[in-house]
Short mmCIF file of the C-alpha atoms (twelve columns), coordinates in Angstrom:
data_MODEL
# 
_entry.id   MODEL 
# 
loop_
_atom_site.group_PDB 
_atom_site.id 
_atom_site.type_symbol 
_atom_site.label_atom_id 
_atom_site.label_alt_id 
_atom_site.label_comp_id 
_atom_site.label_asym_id 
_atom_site.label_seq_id 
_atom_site.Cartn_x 
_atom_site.Cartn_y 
_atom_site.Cartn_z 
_atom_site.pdbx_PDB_model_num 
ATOM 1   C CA . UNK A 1   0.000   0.000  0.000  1 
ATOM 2   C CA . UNK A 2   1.340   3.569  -0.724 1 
ATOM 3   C CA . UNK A 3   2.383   5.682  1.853  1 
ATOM 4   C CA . UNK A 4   0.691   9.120  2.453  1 
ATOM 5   C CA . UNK A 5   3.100   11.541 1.042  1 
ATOM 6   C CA . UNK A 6   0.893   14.328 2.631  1 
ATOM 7   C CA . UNK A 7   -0.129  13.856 5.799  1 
ATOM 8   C CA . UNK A 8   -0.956  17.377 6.771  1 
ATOM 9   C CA . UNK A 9   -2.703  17.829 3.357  1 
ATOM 10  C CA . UNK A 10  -5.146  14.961 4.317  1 
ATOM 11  C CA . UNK A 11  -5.531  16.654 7.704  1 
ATOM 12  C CA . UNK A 12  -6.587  19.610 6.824  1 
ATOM 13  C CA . UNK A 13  -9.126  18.001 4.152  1 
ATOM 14  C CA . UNK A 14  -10.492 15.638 7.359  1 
ATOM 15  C CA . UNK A 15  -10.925 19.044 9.381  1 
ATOM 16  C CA . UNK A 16  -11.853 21.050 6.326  1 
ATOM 17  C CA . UNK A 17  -14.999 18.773 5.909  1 
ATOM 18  C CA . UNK A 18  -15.810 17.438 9.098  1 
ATOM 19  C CA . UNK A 19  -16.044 21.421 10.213 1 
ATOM 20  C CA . UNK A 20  -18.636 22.294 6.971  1 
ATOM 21  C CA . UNK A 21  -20.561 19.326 8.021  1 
ATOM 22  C CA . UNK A 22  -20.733 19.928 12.035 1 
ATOM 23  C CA . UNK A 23  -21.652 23.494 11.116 1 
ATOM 24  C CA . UNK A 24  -24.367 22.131 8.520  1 
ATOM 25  C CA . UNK A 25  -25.831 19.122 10.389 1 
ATOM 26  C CA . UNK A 26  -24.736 19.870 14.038 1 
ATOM 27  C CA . UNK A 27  -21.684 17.616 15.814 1 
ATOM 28  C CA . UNK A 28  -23.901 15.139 17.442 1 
ATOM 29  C CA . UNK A 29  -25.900 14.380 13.811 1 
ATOM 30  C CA . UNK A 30  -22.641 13.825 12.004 1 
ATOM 31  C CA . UNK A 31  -20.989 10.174 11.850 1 
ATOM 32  C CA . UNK A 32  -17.939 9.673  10.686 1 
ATOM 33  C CA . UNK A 33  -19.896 7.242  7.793  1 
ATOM 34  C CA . UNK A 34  -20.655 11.366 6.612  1 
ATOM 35  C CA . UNK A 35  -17.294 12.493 6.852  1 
ATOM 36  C CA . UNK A 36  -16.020 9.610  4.558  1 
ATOM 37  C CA . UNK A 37  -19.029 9.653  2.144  1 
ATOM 38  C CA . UNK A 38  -18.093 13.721 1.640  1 
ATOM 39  C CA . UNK A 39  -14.095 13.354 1.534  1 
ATOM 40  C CA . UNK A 40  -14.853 10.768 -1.811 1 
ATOM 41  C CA . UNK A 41  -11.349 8.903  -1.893 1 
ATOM 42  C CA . UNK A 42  -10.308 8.569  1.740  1 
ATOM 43  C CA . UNK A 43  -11.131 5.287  3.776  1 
ATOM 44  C CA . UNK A 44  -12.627 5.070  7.301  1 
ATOM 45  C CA . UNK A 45  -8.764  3.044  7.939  1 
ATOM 46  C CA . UNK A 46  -7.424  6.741  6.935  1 
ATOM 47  C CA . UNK A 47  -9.380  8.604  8.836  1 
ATOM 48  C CA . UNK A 48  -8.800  6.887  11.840 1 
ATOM 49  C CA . UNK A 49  -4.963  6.949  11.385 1 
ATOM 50  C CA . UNK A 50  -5.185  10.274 11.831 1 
ATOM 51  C CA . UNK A 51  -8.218  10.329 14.393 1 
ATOM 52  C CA . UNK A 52  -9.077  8.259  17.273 1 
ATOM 53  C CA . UNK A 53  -12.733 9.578  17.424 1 
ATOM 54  C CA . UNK A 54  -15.211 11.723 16.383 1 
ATOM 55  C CA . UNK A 55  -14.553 13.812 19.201 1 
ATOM 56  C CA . UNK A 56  -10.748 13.933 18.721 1 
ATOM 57  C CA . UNK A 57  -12.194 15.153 14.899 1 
ATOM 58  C CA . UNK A 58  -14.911 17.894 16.431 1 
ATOM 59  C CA . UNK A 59  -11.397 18.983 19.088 1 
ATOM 60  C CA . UNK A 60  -9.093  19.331 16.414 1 
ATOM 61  C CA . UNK A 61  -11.879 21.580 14.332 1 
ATOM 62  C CA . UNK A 62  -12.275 23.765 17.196 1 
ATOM 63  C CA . UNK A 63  -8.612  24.212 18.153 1 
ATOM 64  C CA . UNK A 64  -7.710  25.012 14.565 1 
ATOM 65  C CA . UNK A 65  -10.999 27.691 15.071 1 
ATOM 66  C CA . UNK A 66  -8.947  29.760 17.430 1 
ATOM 67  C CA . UNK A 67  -5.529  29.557 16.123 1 
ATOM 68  C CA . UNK A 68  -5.665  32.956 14.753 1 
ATOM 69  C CA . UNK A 69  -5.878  33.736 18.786 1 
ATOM 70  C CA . UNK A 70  -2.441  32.528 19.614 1 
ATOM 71  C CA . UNK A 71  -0.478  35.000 17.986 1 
ATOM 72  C CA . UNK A 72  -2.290  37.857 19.579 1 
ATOM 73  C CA . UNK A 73  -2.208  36.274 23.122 1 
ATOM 74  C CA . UNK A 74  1.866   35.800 22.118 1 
ATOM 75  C CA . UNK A 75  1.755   39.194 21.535 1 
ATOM 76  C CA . UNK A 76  -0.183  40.336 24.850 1 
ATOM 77  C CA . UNK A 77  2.098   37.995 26.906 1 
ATOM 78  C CA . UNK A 78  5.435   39.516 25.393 1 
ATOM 79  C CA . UNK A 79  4.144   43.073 25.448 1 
ATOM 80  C CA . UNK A 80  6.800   45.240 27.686 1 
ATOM 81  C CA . UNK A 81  4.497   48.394 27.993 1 
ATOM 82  C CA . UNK A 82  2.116   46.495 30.348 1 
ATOM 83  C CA . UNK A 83  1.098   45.261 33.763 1 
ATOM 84  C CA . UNK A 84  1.173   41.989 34.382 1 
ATOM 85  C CA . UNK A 85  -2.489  43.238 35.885 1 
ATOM 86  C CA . UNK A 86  -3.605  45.104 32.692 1 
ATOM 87  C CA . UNK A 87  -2.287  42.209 30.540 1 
ATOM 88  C CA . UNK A 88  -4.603  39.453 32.662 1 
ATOM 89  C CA . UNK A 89  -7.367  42.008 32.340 1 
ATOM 90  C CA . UNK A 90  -7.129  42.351 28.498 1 
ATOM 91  C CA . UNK A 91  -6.650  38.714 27.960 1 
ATOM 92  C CA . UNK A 92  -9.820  37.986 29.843 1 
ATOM 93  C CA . UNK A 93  -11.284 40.300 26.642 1 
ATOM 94  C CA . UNK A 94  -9.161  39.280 23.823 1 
ATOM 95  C CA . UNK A 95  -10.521 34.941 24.751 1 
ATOM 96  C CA . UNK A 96  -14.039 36.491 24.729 1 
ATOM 97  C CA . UNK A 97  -13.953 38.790 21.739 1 
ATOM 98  C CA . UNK A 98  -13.436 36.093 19.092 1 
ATOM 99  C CA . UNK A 99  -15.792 36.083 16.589 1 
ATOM 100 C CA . UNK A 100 -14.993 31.944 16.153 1 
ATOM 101 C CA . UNK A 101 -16.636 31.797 19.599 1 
ATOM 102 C CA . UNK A 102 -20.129 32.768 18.332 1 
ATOM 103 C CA . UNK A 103 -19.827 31.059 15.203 1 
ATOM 104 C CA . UNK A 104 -19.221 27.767 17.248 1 
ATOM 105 C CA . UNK A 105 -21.761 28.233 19.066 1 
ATOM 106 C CA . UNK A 106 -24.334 28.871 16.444 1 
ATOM 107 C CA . UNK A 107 -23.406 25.896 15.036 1 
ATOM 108 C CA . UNK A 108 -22.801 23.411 17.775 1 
ATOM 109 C CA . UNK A 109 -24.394 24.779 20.973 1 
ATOM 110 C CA . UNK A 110 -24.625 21.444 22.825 1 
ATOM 111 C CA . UNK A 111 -21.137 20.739 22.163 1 
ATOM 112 C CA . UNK A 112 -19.304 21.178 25.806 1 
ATOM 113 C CA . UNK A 113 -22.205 18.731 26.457 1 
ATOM 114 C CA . UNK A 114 -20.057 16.090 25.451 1 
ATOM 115 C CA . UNK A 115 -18.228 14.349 28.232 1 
ATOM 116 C CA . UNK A 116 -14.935 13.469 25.758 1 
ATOM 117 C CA . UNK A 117 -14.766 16.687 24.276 1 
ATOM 118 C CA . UNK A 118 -15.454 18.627 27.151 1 
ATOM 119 C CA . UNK A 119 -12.814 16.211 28.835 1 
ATOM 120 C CA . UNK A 120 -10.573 17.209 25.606 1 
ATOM 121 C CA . UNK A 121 -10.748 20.738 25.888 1 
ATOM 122 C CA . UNK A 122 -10.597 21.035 30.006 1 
ATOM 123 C CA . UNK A 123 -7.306  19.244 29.710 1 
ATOM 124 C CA . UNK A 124 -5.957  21.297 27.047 1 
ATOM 125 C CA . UNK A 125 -7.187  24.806 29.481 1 
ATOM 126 C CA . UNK A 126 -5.540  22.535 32.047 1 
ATOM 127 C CA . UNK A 127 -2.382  21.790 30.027 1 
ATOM 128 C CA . UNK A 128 -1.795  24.703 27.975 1 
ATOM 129 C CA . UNK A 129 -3.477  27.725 29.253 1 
ATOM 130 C CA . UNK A 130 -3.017  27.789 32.535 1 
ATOM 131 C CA . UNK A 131 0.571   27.211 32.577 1 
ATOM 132 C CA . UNK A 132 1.961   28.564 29.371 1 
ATOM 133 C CA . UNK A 133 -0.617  31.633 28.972 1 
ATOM 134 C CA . UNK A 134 -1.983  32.524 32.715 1 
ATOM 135 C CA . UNK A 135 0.699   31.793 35.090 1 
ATOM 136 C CA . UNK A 136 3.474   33.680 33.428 1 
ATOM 137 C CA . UNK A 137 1.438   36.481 33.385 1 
ATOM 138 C CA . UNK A 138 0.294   36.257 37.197 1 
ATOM 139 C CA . UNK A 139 4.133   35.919 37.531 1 
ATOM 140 C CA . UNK A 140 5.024   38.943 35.733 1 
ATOM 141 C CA . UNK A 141 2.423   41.111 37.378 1 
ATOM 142 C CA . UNK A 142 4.038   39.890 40.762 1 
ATOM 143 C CA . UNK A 143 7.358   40.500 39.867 1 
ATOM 144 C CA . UNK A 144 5.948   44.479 39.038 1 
ATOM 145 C CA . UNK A 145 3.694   44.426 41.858 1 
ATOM 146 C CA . UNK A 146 0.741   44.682 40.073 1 
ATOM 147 C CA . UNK A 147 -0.908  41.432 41.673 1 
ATOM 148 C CA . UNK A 148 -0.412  40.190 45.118 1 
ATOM 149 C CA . UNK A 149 -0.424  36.085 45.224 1 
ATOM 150 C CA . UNK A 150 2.204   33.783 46.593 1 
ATOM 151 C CA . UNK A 151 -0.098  30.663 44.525 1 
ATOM 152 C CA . UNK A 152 0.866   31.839 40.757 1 
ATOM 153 C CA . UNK A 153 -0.054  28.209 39.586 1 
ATOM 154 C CA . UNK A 154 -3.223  27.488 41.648 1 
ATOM 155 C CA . UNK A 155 -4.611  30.921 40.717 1 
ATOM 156 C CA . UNK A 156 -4.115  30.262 37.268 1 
ATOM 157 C CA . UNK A 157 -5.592  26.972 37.738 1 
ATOM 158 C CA . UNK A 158 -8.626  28.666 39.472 1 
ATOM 159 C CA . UNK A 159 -9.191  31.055 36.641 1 
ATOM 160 C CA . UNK A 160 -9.396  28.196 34.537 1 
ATOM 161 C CA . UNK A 161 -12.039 26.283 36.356 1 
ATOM 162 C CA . UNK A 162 -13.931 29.465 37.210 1 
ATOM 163 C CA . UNK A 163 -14.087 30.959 33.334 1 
ATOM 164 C CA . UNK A 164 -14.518 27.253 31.353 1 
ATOM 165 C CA . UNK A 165 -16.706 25.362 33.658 1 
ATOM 166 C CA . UNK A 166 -18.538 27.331 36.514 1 
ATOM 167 C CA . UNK A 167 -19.304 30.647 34.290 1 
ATOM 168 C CA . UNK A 168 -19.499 28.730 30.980 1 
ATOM 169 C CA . UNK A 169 -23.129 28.944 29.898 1 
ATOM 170 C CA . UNK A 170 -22.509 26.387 27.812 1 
ATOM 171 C CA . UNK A 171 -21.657 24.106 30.294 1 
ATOM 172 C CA . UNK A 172 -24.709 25.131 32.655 1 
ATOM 173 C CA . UNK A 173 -27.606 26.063 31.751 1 
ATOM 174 C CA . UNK A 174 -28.810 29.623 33.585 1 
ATOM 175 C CA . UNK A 175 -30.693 32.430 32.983 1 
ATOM 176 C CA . UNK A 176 -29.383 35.978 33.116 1 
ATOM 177 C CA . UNK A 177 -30.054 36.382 36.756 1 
ATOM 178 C CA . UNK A 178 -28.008 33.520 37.708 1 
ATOM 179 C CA . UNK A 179 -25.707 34.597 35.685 1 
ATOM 180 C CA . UNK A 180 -25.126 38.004 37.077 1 
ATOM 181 C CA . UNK A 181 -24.814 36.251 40.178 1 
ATOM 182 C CA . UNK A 182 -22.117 34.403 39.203 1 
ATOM 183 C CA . UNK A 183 -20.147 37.379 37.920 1 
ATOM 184 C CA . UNK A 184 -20.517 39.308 40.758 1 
ATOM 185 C CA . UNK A 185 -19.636 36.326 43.389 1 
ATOM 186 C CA . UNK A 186 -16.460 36.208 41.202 1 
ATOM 187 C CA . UNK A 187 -16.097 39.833 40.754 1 
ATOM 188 C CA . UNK A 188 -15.714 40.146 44.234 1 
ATOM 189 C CA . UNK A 189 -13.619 37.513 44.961 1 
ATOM 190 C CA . UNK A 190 -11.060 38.781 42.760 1 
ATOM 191 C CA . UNK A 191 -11.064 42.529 43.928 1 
ATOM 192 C CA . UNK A 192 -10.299 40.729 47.594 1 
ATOM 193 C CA . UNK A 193 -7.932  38.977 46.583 1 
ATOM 194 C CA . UNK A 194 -6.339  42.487 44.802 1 
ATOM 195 C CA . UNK A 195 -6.876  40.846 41.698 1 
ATOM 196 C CA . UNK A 196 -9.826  43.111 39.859 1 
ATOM 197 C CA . UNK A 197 -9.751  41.269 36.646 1 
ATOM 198 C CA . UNK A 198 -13.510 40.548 35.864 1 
ATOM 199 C CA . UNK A 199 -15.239 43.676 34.529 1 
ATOM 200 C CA . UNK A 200 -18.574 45.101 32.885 1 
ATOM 201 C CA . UNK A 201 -17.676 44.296 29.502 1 
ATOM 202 C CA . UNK A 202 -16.631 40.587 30.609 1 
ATOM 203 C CA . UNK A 203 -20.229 40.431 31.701 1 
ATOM 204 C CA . UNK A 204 -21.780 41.763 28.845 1 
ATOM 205 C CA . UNK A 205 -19.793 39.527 26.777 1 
ATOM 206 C CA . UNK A 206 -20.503 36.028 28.793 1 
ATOM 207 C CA . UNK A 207 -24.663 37.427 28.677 1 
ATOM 208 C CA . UNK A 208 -24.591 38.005 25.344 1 
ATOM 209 C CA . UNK A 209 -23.352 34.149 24.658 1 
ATOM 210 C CA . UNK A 210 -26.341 32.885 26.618 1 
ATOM 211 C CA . UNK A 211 -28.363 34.284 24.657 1 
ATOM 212 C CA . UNK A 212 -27.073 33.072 21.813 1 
ATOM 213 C CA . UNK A 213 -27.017 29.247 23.277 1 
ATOM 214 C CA . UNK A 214 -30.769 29.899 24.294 1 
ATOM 215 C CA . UNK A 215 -32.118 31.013 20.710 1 
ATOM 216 C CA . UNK A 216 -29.305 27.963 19.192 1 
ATOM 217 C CA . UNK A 217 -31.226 25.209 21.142 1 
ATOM 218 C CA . UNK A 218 -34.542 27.024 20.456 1 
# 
């Protein structure tokens, strides 16, 4: 059997279609049989080199989604005319201002819903973001005395729990009440611990995604 000469070409086709279809059908309506049937000339044996799962397909699809992000989070992190403070504060924006974000959940509101992808994408928050985005910049803002911690790591680690799981709307279902009740718990939290990095717009941002979930799932 001949070797595939180009692996990341057959990748990005995989993505390319399981993405149009997910967007088109919705993730939990797509099988891989539709993937395969749309690709034409690729075998379920090839997909699956490549993929373990549909969920490892719909993960990969949504990482690629917000790849655009991690050159302007690069950016933030290595910008030398800010507070480690200010940078945590515009971060918090910059995650919530991607237009991907209400595309995806347009699309694919039920998606977090999903024990293996949510179990995906926690571990990547887990893995990546909180130690290679949010803890260096609780440790620079430290170091210039803009935040007051002596748990860099756990706090990052908290942040991460607190933004993907107990204030994701797609993970619980709440209405706007709750939801301001939520904010504000965490709002003040944060400004106790010196660490006022949860504002209005944040708010207005996280509300406006509910209601986008709640006219997605009708």
């Amino acid at each position: 059997m001949a070797r595939n000469k180009h692996p990341e070409e057959t990748v990005s086709r995989i993505l390319d279609t399981a993405q149009k279809l997910f967007f088109e059908k919705g993730y939990e309506k797509t099988t891989i049989q539709d993937i395969i049937n749309k690709l034409g000339n690729l075998s379920k044996g090839a997909i699956y080199h490549h993929f373990g799962s549909k969920e490892e397909i719909v993960d990969a699809v949504i990482n690629r989604l917000f790849e655009d992000q991690e050159s302007k989070v690069e950016d933030l992190i290595n910008d030398k005319g800010m507070t480690g403070l200010e940078k945590l504060q515009k971060l918090f924006l910059l995650l919530l201002n991607n237009p991907e974000q209400e595309r995806v959940l347009r699309a694919i509101p039920d998606i977090m819903h999903n024990p293996k992808v949510f179990t995906m994408q926690m571990m990547e928050s887990m893995d990546h973001v909180a130690p290679q985005i949010l803890e260096p910049i609780i440790r620079q803002g430290i170091e210039d005395g803009s935040i007051k911690t002596e748990y860099p790591k756990e706090l990052a680690q908290v942040l991460v729990i607190l933004c993907n799981i107990w204030m994701n709307p797609v993970v619980f279902t709440m209405d706007e009440e709750e939801l301001q009740r939520r904010f504000l718990f965490i709002k003040d939290m944060m400004e106790r611990m010196g660490i006022p990095v949860v504002s209005n717009e944040v708010l207005y941002k996280v509300e406006y995604y509910r209601k986008i979930l709640a006219q997605s799932k009708g």
